[in-house]
Residue frames as a rotation matrix with the C-alpha (Angstrom) as fourth column:
UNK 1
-0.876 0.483 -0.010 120.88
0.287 0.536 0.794 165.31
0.389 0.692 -0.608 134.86
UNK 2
-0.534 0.671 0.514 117.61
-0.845 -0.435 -0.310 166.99
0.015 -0.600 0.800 135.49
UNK 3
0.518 0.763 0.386 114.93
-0.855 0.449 0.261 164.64
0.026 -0.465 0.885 137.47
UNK 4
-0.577 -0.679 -0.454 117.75
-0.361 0.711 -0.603 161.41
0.732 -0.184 -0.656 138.47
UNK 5
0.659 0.671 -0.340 115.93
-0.100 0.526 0.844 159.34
0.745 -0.523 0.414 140.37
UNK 6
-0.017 -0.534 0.845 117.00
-0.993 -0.091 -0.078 158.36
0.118 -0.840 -0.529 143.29
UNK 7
-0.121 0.308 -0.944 117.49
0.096 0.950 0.298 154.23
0.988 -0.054 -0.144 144.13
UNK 8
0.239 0.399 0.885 115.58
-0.969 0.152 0.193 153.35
-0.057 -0.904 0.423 147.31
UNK 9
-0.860 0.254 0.443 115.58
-0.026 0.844 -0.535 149.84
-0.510 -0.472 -0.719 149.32
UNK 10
-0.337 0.813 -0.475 113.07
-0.893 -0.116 0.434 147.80
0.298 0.570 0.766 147.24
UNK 11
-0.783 0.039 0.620 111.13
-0.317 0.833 -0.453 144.42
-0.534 -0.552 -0.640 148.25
UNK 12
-0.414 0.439 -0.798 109.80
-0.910 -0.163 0.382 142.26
0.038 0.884 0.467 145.63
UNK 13
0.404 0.496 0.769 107.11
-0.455 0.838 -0.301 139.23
-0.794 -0.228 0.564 146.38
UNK 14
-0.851 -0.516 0.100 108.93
-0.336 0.681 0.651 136.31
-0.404 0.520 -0.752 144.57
UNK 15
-0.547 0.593 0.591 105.57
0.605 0.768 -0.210 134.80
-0.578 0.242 -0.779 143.79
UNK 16
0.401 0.562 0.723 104.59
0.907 -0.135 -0.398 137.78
-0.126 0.816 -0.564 141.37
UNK 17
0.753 -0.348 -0.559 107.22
-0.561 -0.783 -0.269 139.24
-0.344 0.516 -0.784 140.18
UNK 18
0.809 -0.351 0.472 109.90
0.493 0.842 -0.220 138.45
-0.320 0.411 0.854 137.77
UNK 19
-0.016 -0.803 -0.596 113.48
-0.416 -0.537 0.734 139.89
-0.909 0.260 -0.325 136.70
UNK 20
0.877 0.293 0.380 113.91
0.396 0.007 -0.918 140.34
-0.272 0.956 -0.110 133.47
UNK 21
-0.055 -0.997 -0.059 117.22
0.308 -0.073 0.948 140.18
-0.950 0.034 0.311 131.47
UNK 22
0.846 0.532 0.006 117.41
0.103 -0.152 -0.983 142.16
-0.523 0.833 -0.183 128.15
UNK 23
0.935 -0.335 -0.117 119.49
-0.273 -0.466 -0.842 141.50
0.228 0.819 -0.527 125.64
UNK 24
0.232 -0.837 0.496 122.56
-0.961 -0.119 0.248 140.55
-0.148 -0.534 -0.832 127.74
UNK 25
0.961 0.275 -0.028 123.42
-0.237 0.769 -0.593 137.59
-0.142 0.577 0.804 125.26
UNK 26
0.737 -0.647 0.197 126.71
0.589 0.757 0.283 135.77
-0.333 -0.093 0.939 124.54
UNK 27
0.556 -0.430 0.711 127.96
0.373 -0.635 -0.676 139.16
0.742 0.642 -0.193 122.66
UNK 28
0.600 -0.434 0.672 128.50
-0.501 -0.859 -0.107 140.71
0.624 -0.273 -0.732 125.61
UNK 29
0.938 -0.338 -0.077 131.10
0.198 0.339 0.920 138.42
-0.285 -0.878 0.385 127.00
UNK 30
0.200 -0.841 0.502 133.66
0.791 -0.164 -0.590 140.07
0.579 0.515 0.632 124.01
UNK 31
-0.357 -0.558 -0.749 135.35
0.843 -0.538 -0.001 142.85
-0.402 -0.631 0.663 125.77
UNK 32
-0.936 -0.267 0.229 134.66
0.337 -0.865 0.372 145.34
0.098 0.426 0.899 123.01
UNK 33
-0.379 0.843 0.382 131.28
0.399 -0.223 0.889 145.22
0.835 0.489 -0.252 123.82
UNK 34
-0.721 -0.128 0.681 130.02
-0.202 -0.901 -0.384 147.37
0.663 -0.415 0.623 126.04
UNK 35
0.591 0.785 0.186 127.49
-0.568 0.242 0.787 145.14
0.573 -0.571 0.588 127.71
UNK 36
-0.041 -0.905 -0.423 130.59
0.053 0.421 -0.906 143.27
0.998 -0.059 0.031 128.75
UNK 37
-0.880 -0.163 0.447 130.61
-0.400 -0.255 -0.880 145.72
0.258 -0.953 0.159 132.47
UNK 38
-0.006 0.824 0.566 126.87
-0.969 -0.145 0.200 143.71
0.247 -0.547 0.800 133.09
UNK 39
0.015 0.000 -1.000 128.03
-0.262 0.965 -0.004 140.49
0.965 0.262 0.014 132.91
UNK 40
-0.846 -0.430 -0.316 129.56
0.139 0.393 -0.909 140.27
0.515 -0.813 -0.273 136.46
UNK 41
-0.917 0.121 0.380 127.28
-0.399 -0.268 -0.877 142.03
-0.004 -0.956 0.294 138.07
UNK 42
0.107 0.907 -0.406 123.84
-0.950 0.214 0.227 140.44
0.293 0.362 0.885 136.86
UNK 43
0.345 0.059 -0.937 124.85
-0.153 0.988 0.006 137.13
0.926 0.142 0.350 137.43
UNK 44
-0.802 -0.284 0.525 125.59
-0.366 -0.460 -0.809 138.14
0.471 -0.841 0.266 140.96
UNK 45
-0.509 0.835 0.209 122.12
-0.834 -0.419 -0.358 139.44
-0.212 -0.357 0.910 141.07
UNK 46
0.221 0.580 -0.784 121.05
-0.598 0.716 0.360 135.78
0.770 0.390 0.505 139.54
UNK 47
-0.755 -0.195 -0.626 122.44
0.289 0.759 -0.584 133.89
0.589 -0.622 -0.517 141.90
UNK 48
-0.720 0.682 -0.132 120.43
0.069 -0.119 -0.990 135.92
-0.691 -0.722 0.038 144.95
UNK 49
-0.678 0.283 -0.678 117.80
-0.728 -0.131 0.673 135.65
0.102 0.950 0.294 142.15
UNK 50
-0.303 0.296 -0.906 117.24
-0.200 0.910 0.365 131.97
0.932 0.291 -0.217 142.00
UNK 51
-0.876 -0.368 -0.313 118.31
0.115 0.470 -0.875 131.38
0.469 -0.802 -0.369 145.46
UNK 52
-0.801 0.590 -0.098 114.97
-0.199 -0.418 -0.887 133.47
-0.564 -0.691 0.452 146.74
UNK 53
-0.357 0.652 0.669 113.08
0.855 0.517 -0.047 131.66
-0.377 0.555 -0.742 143.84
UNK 54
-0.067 0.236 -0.970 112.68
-0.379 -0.905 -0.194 134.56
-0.923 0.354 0.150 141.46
UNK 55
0.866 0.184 0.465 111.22
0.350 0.442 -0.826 133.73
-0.357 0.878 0.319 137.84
UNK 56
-0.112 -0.888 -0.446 113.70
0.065 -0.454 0.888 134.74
-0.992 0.071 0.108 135.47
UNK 57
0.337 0.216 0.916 113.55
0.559 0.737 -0.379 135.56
-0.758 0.640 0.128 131.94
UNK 58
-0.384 -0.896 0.223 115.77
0.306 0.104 0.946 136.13
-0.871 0.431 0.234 129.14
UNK 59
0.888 0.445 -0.114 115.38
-0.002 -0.243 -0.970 138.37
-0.459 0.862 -0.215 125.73
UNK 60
0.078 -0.997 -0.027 117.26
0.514 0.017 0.857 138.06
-0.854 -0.080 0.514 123.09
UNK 61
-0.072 0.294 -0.953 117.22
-0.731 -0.665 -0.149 140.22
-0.678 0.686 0.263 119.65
UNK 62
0.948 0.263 0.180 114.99
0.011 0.537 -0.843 137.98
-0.319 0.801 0.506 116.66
UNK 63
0.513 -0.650 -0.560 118.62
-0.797 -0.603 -0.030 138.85
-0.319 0.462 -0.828 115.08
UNK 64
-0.140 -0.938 0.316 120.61
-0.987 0.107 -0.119 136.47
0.078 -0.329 -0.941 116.99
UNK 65
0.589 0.594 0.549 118.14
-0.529 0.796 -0.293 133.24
-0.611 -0.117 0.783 116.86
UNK 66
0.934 0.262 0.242 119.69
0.003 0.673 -0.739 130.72
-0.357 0.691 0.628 115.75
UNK 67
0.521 -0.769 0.371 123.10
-0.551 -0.635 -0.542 132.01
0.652 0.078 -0.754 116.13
UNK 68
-0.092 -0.568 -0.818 125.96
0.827 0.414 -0.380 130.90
0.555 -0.711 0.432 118.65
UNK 69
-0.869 -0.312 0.385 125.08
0.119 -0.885 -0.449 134.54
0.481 -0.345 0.806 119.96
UNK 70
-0.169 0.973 0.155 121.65
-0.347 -0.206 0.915 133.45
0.923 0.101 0.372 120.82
UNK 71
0.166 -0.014 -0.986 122.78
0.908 0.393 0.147 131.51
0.385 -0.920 0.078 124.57
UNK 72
0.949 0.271 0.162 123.35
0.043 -0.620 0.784 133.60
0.313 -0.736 -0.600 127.51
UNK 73
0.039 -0.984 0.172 126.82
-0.802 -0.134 -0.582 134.61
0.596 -0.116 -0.795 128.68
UNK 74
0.088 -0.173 -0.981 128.44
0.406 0.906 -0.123 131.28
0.910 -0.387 0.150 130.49
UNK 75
-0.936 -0.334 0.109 128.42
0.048 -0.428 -0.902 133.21
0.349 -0.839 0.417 133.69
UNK 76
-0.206 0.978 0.038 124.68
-0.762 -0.185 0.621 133.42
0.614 0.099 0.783 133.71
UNK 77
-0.953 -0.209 0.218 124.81
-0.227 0.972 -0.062 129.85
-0.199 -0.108 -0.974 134.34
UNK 78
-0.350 0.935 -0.058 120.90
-0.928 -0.354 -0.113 129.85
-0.126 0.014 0.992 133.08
UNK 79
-0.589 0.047 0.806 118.78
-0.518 0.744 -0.422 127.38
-0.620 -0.666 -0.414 134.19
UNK 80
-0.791 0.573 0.213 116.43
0.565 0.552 0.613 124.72
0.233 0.605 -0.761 131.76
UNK 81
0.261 0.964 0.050 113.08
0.951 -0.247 -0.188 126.72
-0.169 0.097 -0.981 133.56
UNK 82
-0.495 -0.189 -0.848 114.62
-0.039 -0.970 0.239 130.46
-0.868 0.152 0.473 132.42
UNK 83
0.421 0.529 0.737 112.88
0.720 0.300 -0.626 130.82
-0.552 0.794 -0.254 129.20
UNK 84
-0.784 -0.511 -0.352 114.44
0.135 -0.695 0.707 133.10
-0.606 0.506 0.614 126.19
UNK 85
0.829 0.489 0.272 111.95
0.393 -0.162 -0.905 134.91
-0.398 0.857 -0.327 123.93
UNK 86
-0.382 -0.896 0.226 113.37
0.670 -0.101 0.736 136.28
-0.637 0.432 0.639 120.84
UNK 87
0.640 0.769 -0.011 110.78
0.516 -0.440 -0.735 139.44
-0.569 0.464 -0.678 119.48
UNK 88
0.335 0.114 0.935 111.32
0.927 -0.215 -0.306 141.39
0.166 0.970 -0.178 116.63
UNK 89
0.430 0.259 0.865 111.78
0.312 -0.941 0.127 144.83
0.847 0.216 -0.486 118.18
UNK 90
-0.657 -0.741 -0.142 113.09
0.105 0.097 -0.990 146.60
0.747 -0.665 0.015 120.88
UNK 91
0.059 0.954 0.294 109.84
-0.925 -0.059 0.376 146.63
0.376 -0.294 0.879 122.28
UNK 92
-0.748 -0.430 -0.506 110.33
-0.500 0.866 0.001 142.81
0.438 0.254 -0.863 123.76
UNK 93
-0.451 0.741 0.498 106.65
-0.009 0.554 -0.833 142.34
-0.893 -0.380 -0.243 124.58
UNK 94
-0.176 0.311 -0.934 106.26
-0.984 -0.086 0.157 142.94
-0.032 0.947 0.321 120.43
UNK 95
-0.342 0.030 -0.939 104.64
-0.577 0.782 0.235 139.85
0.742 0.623 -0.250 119.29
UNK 96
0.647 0.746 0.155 103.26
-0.532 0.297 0.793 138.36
0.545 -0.596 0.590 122.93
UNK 97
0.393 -0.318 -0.863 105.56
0.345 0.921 -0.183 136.05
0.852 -0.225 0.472 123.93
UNK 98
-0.816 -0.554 -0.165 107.09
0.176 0.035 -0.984 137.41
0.550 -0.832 0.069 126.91
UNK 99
-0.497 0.753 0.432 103.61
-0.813 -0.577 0.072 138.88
0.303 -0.316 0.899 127.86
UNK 100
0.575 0.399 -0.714 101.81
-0.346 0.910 0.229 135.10
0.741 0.116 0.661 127.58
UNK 101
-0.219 -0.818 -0.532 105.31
0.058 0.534 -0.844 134.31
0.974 -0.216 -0.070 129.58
UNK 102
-0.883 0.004 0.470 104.74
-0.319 -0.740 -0.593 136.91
0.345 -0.673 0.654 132.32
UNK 103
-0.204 0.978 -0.035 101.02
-0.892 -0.171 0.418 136.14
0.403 0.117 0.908 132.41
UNK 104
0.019 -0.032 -0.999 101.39
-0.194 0.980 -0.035 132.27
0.981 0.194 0.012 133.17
UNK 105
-0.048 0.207 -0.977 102.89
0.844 0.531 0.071 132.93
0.534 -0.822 -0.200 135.95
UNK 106
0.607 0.674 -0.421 101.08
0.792 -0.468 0.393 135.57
0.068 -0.572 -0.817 137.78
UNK 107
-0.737 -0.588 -0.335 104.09
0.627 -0.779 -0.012 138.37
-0.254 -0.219 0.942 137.40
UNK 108
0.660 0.676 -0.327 102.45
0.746 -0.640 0.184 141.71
-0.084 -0.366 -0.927 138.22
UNK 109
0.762 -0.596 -0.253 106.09
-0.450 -0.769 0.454 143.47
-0.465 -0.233 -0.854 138.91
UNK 110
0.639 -0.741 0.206 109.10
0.736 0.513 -0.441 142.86
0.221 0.433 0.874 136.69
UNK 111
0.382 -0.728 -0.569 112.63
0.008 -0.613 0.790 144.14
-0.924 -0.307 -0.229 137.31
UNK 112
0.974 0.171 0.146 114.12
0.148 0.003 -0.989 145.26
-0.170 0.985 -0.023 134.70
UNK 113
0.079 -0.971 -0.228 117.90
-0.124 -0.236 0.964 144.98
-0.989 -0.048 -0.139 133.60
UNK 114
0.505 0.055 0.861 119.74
0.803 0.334 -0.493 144.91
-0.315 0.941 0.125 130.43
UNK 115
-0.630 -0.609 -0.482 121.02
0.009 -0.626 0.779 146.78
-0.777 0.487 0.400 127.14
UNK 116
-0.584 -0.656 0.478 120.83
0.636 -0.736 -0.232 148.83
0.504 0.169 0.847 125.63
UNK 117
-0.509 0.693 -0.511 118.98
0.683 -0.036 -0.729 151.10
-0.524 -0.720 -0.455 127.98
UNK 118
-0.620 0.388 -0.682 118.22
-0.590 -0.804 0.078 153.80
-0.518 0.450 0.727 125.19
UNK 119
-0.695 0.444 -0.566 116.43
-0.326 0.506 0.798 150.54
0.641 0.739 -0.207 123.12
UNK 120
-0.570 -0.032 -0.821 115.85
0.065 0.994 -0.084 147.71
0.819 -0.101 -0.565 124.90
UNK 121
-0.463 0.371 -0.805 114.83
0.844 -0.093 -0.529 148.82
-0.271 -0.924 -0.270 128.33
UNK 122
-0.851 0.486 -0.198 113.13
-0.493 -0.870 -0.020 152.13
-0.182 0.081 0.980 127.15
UNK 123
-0.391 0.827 -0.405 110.67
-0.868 -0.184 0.461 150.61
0.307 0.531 0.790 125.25
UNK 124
-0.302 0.156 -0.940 110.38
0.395 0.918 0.025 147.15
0.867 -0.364 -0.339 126.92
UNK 125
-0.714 0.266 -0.648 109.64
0.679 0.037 -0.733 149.21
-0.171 -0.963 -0.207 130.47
UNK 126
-0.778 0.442 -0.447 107.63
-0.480 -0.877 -0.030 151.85
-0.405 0.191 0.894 128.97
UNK 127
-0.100 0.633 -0.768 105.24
-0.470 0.650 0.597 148.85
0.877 0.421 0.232 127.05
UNK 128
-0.545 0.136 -0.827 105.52
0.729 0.564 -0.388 146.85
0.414 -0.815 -0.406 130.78
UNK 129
-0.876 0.196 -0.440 104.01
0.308 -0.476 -0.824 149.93
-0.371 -0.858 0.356 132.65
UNK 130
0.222 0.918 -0.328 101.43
-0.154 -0.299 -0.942 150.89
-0.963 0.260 0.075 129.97
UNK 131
-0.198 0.829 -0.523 100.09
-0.750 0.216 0.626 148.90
0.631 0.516 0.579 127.93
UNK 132
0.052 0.097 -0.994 100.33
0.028 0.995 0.099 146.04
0.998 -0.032 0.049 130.03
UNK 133
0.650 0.715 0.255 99.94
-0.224 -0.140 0.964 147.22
0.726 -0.685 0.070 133.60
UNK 134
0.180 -0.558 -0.810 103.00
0.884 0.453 -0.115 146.05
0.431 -0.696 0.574 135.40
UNK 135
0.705 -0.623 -0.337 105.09
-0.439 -0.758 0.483 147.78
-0.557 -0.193 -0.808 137.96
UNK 136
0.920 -0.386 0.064 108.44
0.179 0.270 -0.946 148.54
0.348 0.882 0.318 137.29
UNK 137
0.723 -0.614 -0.317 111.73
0.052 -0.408 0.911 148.56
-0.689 -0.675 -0.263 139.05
UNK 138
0.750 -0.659 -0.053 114.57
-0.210 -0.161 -0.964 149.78
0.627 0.735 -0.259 137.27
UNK 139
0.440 -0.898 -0.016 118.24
0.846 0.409 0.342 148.08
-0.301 -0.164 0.939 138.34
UNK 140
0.742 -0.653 -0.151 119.97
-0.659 -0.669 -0.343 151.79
0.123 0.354 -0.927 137.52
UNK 141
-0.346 -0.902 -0.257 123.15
-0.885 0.223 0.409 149.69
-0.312 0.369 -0.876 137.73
UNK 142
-0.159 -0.164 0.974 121.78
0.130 0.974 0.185 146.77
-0.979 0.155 -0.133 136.39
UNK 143
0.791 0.604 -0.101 121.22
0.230 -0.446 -0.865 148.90
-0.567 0.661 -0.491 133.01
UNK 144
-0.028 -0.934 0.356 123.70
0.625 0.261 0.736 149.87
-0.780 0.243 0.576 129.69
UNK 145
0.983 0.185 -0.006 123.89
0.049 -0.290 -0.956 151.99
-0.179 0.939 -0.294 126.53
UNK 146
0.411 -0.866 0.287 127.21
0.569 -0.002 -0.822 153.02
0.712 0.501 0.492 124.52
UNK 147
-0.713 -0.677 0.185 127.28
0.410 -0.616 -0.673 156.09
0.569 -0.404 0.716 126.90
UNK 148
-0.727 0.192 -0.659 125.87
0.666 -0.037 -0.745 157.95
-0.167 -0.981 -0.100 129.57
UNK 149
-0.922 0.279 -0.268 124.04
-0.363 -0.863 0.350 159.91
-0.133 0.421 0.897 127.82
UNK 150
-0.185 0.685 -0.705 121.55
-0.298 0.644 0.704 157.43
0.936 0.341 0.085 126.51
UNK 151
-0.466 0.237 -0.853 121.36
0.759 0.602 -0.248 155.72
0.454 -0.763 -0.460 129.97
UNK 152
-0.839 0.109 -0.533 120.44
0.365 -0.614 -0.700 159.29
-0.403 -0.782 0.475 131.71
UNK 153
-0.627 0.713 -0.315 118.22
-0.752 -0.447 0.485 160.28
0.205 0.541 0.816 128.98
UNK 154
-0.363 0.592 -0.720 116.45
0.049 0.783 0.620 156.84
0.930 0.190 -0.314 129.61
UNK 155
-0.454 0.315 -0.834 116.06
0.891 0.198 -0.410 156.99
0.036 -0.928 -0.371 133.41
UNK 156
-0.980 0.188 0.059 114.48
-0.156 -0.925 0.345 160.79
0.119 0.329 0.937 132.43
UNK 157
-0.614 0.572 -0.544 112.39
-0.486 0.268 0.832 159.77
0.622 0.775 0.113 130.30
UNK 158
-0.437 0.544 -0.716 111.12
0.681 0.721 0.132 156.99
0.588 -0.430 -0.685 132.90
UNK 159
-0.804 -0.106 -0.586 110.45
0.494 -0.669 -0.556 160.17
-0.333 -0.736 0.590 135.26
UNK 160
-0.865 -0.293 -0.408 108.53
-0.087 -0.711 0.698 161.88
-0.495 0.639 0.589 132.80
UNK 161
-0.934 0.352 0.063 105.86
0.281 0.615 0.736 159.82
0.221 0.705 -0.674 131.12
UNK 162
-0.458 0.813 0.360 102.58
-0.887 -0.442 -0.130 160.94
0.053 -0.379 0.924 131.54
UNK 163
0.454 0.891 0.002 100.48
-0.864 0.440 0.244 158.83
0.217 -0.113 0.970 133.18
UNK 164
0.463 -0.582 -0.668 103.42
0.123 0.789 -0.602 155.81
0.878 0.196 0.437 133.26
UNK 165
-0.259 -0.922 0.289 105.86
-0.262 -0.220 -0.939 157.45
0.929 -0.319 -0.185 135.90
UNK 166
-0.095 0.128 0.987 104.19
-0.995 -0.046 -0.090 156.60
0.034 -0.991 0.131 139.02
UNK 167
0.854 0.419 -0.307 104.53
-0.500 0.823 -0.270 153.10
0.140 0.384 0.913 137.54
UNK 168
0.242 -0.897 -0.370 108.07
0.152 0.412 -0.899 153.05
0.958 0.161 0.236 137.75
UNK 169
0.929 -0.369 -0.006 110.24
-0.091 -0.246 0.965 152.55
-0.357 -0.896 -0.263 141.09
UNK 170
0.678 -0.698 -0.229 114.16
-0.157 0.167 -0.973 152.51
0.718 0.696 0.004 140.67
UNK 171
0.874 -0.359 0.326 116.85
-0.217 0.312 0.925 150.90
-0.434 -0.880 0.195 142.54
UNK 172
-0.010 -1.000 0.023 120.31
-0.997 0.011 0.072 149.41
-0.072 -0.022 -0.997 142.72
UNK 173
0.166 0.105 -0.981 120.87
-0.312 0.949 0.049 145.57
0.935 0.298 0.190 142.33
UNK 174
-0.616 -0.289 -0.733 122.07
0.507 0.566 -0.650 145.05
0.602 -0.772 -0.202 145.93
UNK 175
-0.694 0.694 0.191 119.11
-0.712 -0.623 -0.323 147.14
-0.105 -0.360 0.927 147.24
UNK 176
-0.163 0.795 -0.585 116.46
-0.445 0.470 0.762 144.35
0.881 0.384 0.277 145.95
UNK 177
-0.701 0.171 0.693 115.03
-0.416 0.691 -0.591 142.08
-0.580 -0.702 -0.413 148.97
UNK 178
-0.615 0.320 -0.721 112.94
-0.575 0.444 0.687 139.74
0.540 0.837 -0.089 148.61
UNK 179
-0.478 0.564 0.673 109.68
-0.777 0.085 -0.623 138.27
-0.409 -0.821 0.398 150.05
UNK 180
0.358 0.931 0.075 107.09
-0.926 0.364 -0.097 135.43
-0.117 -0.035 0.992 150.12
């Protein structure tokens, strides 16, 4: 894959930053689905999450509102202060609401996990690094598409961006520390 990041040891001030979850909704606790392989690990990564007081927050697709597909897998275990937007697009700062979220409290840096990574995380970290100024850590395993393709073409892409790419950092889910 030409330009693969590398994941590095990352350390992320709990008091401004947040970890975004995209998309990783009640669907993917059916086997056939293919977000299925993020269940285990993510909710890992919540647990040392909460524990080090990390915000957390939860997209789900405008689709599913209002749905029994619209909770969080039951492994999550997600907490009353997690909040779930539900935008329109795969863009999930379309429409403000996670931005307004993010903004409240003081997140600067957001990790990013989720599915699909060719949708969901393309355009949701690519709209976090510019327009809207965050950093960005990609979770490479904390990430999903149908196939590898899409996922490599996405971590490219993140390489790539003019003007964006020195915005992005990329890591591993058991790589994260945590400070403050």
């Amino acid at each position: 894959m030409p330009n693969k990041p590398a994941p590095a040891d990352v350390t992320v001030d709990v008091k401004t930053s947040a970890l975004l979850v995209l998309d990783l909704n009640a669907r993917c606790e059916d086997p056939k689905q293919v977000c299925r392989k993020l269940v285990e690990p993510v909710a890992k990564f919540l647990g040392r999450a909460r524990k080090a007081g990390l915000p957390i927050v939860y997209t789900v697709s405008h689709n599913h509102k209002g749905t029994p597909e619209e909770r969080m897998p039951l492994a999550f275990q997600q907490r009353d202060d997690e909040p779930v937007v539900f935008p329109d697009a795969f863009d999930k700062f379309h429409g403000g609401e996670l931005h307004r979220v993010l903004k409240e409290r003081g997140v600067k840096t957001v990790i990013v996990t989720g599915a699909s990574s060719n949708q969901a995380v393309l355009y949701t970290a690519t709209s976090a690094a510019r327009p809207h100024g965050y950093d960005v850590i990609i979770a490479m395993d904390g990430i999903i598409a149908r196939g590898d393709y899409e996922t490599e073409y996405t971590l490219h892409q993140f390489t790539v961006l003019s003007g964006a790419a020195s915005k992005f950092r990329f890591t591993e889910l058991d790589r994260i520390a945590f400070s403050g």
